[in-house]
C-alpha positions as CSV (number, residue, x, y, z in Angstrom):
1,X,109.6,110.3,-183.2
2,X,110.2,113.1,-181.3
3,X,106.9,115.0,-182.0
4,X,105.4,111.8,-181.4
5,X,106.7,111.5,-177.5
6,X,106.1,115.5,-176.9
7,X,102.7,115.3,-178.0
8,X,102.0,112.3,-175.7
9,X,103.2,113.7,-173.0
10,X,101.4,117.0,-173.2
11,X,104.0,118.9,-174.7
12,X,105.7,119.2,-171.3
13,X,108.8,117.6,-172.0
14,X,111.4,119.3,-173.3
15,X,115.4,117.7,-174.4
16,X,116.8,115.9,-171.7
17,X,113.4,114.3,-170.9
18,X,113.4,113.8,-174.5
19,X,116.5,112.4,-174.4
20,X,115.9,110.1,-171.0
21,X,112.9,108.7,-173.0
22,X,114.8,108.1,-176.8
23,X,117.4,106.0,-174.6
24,X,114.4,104.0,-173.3
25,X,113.6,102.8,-176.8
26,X,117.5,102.7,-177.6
27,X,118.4,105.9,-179.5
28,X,120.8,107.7,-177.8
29,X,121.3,111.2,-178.9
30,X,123.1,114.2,-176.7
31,X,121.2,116.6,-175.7
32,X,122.0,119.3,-177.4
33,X,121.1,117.7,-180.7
34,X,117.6,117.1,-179.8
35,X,117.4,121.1,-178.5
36,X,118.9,121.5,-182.5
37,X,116.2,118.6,-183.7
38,X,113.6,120.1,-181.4
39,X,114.3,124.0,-183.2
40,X,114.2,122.7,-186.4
41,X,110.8,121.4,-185.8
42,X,108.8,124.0,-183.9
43,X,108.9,122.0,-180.7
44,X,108.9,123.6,-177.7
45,X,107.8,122.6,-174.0
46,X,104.9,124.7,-172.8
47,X,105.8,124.5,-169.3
48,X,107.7,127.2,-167.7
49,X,110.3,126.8,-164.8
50,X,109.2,125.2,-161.3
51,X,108.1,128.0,-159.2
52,X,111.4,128.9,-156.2
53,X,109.8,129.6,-153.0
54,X,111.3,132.8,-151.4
55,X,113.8,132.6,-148.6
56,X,113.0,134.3,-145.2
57,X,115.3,136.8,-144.7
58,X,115.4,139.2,-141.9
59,X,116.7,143.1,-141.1
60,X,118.3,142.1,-137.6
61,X,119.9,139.3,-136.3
62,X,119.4,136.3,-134.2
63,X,117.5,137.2,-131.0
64,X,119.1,135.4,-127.8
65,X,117.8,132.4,-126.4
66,X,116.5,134.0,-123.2
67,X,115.2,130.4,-121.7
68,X,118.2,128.2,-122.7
69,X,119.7,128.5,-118.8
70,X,116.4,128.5,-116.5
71,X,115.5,125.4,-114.9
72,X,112.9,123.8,-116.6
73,X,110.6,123.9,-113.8
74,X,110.3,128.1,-114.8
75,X,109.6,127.2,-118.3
76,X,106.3,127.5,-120.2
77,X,105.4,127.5,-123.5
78,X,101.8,127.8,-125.5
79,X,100.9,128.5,-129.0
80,X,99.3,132.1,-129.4
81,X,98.5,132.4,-132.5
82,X,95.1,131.8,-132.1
83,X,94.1,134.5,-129.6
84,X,92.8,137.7,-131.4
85,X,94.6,141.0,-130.8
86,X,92.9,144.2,-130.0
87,X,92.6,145.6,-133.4
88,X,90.5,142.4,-134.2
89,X,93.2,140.4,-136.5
């Protein structure tokens, strides 16, 4: 039954999915004896770990918040990222 669910479910799933969908039919096992059933069989889950996306992490620290105190009559802000620089990036 096990093979059964993996293969239908494009060998992706490995034992606590297994397990999430053997309770759904009423067989509840823990997982660490499906990872022993799951060994014994040659099933494996061909799907690696989720991707982490790196954290930003910067050298120096905060810079100050130079407008925070001006009127907001002296304030202006734009989006620049669109202009093109000198050396043509």
């Amino acid at each position: 039954m096990l093979r059964e669910i993996w293969q239908n479910n494009y060998k992706a799933y490995w034992a606590p999915r297994l397990r999430v969908e053997l309770a759904n039919l009423n067989l509840h096992y823990v997982t660490n004896r499906i990872r022993y059933l799951m060994q014994a069989a040659g099933i494996y889950s061909v799907m690696s770990h989720r991707f982490n996306k790196p954290m930003t992490t910067v050298d120096y620290h905060q810079r100050p918040n130079l407008i925070k105190d001006l009127p907001e009559a002296n304030i202006w802000s734009m989006d620049v990222t669109y202009l093109k620089a000198s050396n043509g990036q």
